[in-house]
Kinemage of the C-alpha trace (Angstrom):
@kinemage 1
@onewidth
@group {chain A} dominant
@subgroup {mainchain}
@vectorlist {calphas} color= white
{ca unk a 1} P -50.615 -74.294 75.642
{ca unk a 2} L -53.333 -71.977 74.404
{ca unk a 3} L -56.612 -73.448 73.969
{ca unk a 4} L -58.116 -73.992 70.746
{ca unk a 5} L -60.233 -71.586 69.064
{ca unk a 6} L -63.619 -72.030 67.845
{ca unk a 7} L -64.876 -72.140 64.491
{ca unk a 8} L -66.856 -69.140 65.282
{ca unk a 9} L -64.481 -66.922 66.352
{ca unk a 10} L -62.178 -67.857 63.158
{ca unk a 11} L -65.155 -66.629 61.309
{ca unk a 12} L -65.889 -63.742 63.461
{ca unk a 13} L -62.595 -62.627 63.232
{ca unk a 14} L -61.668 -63.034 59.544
{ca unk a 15} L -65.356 -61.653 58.625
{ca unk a 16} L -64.359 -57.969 60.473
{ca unk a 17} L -60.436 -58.058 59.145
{ca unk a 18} L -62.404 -58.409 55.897
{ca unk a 19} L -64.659 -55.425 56.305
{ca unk a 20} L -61.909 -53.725 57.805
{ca unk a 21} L -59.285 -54.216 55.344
{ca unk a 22} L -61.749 -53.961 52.441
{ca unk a 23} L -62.891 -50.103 54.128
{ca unk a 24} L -59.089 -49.270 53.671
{ca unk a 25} L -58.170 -50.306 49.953
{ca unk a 26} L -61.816 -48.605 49.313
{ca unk a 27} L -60.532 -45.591 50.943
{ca unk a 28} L -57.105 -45.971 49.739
{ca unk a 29} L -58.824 -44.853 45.855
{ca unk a 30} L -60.381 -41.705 47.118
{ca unk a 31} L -57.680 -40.001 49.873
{ca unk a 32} L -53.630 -39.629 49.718
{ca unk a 33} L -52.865 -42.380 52.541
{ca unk a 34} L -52.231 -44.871 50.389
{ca unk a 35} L -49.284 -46.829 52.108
{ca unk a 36} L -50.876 -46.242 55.725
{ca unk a 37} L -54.122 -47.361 54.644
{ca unk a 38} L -52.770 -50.511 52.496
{ca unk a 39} L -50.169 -51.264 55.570
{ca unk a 40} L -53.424 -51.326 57.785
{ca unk a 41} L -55.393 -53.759 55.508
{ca unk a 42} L -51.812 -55.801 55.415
{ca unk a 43} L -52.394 -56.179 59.281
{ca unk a 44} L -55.562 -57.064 58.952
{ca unk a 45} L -54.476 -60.031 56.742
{ca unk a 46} L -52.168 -60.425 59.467
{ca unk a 47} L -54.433 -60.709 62.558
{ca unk a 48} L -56.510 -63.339 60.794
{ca unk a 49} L -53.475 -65.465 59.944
{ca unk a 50} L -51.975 -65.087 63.699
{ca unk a 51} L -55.273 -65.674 65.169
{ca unk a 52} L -57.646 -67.663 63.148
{ca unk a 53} L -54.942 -69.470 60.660
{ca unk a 54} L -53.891 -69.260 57.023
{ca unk a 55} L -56.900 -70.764 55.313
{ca unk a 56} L -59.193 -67.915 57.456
{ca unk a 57} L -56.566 -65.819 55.854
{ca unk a 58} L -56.527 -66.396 52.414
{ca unk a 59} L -60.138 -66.038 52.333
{ca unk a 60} L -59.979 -62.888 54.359
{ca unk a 61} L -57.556 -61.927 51.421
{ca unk a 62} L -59.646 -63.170 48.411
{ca unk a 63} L -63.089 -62.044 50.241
{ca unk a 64} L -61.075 -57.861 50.388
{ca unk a 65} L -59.919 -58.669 47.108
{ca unk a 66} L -63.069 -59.483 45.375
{ca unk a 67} L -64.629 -56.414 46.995
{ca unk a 68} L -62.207 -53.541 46.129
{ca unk a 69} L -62.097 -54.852 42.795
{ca unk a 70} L -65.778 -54.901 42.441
{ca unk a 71} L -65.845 -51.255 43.872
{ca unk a 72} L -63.234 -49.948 41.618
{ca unk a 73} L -61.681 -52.506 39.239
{ca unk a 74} L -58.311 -52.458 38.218
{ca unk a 75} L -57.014 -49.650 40.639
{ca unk a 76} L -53.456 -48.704 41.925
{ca unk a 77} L -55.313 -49.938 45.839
{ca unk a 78} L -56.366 -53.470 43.866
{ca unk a 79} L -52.759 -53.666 42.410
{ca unk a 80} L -51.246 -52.882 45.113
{ca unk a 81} L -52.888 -54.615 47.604
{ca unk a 82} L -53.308 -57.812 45.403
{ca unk a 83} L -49.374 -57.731 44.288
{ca unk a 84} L -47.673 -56.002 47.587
{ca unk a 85} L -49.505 -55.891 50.427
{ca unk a 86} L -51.561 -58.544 50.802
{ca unk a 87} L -48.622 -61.394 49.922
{ca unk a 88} L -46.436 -59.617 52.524
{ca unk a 89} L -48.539 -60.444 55.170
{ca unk a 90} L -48.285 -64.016 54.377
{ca unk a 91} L -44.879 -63.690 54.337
{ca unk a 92} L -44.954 -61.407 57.533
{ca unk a 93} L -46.747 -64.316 59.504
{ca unk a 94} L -44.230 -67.072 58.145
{ca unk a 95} L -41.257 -64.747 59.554
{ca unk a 96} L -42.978 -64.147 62.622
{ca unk a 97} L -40.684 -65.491 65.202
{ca unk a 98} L -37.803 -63.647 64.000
{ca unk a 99} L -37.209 -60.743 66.352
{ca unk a 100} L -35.009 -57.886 65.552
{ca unk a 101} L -34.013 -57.863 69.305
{ca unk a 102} L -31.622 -60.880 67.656
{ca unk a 103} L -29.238 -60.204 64.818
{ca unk a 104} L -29.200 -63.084 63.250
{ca unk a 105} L -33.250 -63.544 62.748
{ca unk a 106} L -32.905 -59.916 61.802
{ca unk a 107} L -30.852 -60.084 58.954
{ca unk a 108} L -32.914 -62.955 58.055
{ca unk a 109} L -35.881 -60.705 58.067
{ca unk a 110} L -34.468 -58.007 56.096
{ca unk a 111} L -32.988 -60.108 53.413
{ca unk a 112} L -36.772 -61.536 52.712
{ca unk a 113} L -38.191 -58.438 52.811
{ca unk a 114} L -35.561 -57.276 50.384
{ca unk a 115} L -36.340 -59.814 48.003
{ca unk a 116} L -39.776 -59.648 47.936
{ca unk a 117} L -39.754 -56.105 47.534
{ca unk a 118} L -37.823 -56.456 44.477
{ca unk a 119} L -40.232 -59.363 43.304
{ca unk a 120} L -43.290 -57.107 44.168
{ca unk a 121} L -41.271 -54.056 42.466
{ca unk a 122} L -40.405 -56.567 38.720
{ca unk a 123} L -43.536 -57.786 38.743
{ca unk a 124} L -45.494 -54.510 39.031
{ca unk a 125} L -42.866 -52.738 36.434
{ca unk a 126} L -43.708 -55.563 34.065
{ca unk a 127} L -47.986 -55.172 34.799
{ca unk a 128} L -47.297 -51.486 33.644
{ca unk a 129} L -44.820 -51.833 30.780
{ca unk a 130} L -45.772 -55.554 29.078
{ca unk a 131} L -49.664 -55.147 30.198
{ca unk a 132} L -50.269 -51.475 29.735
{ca unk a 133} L -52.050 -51.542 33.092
{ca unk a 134} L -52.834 -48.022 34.179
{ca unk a 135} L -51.861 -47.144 37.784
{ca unk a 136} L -52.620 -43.770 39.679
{ca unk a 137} L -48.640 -43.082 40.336
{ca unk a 138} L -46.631 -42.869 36.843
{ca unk a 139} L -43.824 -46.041 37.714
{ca unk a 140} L -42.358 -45.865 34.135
{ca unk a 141} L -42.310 -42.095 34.611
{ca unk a 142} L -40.400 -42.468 37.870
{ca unk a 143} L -38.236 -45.149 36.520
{ca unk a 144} L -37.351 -43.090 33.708
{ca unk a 145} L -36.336 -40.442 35.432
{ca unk a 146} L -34.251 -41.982 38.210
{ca unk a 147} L -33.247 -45.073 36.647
{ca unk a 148} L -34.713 -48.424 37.464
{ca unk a 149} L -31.695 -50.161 39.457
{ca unk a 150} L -31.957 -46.739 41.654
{ca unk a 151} L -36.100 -47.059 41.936
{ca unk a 152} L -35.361 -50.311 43.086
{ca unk a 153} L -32.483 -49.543 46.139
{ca unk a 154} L -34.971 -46.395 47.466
{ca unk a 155} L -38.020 -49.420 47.336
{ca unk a 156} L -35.839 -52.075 48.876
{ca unk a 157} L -35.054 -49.663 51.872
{ca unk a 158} L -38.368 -48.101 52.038
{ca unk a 159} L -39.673 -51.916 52.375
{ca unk a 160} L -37.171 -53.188 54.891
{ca unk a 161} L -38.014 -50.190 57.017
{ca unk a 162} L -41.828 -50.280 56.459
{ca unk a 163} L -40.948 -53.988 57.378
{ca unk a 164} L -39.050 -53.285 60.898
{ca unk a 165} L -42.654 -50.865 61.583
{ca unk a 166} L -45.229 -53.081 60.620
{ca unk a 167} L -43.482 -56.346 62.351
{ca unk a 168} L -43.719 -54.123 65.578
{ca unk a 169} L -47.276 -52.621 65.340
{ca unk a 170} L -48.448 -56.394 64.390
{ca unk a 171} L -46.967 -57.631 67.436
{ca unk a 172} L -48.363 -54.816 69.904
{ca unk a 173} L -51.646 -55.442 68.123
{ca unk a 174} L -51.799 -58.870 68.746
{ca unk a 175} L -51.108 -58.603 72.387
{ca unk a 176} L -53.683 -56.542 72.630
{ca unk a 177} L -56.478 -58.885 70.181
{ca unk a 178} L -57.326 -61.970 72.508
């Protein structure tokens, strides 16, 4: 049985994920690695779940939040990070003992990340159509063009792979985080 960890290090640990995840949805506004950047921040999130708990968590959330929005308010990084990435990791820690080594917690694990990416997908559709929020990529655009039941499939994949990566990285990463 692990022993428990101090209030301290919860703080220590949520107040660098903050500065860390906060430095990549800053950055995410000003250079073109916007999923990279936004999947790092998402670990971030992550770490401070896995190692300091979910309350650290959610404030390490709202803290990177509040500062990206205060930097650049209502940006694609703010959207996405407040709508996409920063749920996910939640979600992420919740489905953290199913393993794709097994097929069953597998399927499990795609079929939640399939979901939410469709949630995450309606709800920012809806933001951009019903709210006239402005993002940096052109969604209706794209969904005009391709259709959105076919936006949706190529998001649904892209998630459930970007899912398979990021459960893997987290998991080397937290080997490595004592």
């Amino acid at each position: 049985m692990p022993a428990p960890v101090s209030s301290t290090k919860k703080i220590t640990v949520s107040a660098v994920a903050t500065a860390l995840a906060s430095v990549c949805i800053i950055l995410t506004n000003f250079i073109p690695l916007r999923v990279t950047l936004l999947m790092f921040a998402a670990g971030c999130f992550y770490m401070v779940f896995d190692k300091a708990g979910i309350v650290y968590g959610l404030i390490t959330i709202a803290a990177s939040i509040l500062i990206s929005f205060f930097t650049k308010p209502f940006s694609s990084a703010f959207f996405l990070t407040a709508i996409v990435f920063a749920p996910y990791s939640l979600i992420a820690y919740f489905m953290r003992r199913l393993y794709y080594t097994h097929i069953k917690s597998a399927l499990i694990r795609l079929a939640v990340a399939a979901v939410f990416a469709n949630l995450a997908f309606c709800a920012l559709y809806f933001m951009v159509k019903l709210l006239a929020v402005s993002l940096d990529f052109a969604v209706m655009d794209i969904v005009g063009r391709l259709g959105y039941a076919l936006v949706a499939l190529i998001l649904t994949v892209f998630f459930m792979l970007f899912d398979v990566v990021f459960n893997q990285v987290v998991l080397r990463l937290g080997k490595l985080i004592k």
